[in-house]
N, C-alpha and C positions, 0 to 999 in steps of 0.2 A: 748587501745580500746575505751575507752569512752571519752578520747580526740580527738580520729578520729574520733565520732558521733557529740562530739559539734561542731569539725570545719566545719565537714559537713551541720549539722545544722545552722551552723552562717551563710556559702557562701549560702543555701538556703536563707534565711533570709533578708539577705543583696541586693540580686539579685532580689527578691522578691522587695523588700522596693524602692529598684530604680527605676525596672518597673512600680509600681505604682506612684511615684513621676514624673515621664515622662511622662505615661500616662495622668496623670491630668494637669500637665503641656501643655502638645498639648491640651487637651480639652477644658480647660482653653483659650488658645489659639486660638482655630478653635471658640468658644464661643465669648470671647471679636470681634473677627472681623467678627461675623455673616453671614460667609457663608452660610452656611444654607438656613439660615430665607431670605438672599437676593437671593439665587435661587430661594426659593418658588415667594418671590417678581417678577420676575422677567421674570420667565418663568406662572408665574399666577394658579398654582399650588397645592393653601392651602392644596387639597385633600389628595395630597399625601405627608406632612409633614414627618408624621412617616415612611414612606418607605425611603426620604431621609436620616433621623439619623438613622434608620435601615442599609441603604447600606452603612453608613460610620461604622459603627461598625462591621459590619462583613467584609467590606474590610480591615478594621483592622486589625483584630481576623485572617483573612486568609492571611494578610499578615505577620503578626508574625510567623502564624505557617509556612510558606513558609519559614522564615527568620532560624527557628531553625533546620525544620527536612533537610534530606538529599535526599530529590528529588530531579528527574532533570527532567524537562517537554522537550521532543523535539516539539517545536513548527514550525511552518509552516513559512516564512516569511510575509507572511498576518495577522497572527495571531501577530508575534511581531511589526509590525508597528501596528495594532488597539489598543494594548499595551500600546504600547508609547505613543500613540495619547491622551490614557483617563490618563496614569501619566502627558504629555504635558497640557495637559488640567486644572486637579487640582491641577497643580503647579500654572499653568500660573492665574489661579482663586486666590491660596492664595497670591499670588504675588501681582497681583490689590489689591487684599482686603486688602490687610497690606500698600499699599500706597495709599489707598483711605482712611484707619482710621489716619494714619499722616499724611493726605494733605503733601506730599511729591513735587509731580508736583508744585501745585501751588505756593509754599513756594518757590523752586529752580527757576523756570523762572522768578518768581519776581525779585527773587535778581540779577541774573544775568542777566536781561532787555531784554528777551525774550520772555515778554507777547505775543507778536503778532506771535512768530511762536513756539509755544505748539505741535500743530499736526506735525511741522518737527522736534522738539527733541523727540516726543514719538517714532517717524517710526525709526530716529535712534537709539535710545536705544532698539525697538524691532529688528531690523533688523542685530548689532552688537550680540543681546542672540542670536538670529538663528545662524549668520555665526559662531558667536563663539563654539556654541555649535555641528555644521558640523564640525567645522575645529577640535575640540578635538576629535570626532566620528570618521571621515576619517583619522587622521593623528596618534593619540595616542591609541586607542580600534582597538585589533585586534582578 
């Protein structure tokens, strides 16, 4: 009996100790490459600072809790393309932001002596994640 309270207590514990290591770790994260701070930049902003870190922490919190309980939402198909569009969105955001803090681009077309066409290896590398990401959509999700 009290060996099945410790292990119980441990897996709490444990599972506990990771989500928080995880959590700080993305935060960490989303902080070094200043999302954030360059939307307010960006879209000109400052006012609403704390409503930004506000909606990321409770889209957090609500998607966690999405991630553990056992709902099912039937949604509309309007409802899951607008969906998509705000994950498409802040992926496609932390994506630049992680090769805008490694200068990634300009590193790569240097070396391989493509200064002069940047804007056609962006369009291709965007235009490969879209089709690639249709073609996994239409052919493999059903």
């Amino acid at each position: 009996m009290i060996q099945e309270i410790f292990l119980r207590f441990l897996q709490v514990f444990i599972g506990f100790s990771g989500g928080l290591a995880v959590g700080a770790g993305f935060v960490a994260f989303i902080t070094v490459l200043g999302i954030i701070p360059r939307l307010v930049q960006l879209s000109k902003s400052e006012a609403f600072t704390k409503a930004y870190g506000g909606s990321v922490i409770f889209g957090l919190l609500i998607g966690t809790y999405f991630s553990f309980a056992s709902i099912t939402l039937n949604q509309t198909i309007i409802t899951l393309l607008f969906w998509g569009l705000l994950h498409g969105i802040f992926n496609g955001m932390l994506a630049a932001a992680l090769t805008e803090v490694l200068n990634v681009f300009p590193i790569l077309t240097r070396r391989i002596g493509m200064d002069k066409f940047v804007l056609i290896f962006m369009m291709a590398l965007l235009l490969g994640k879209v089709f690639g990401s249709l073609f996994q959509w239409i052919v493999f999700v059903r």
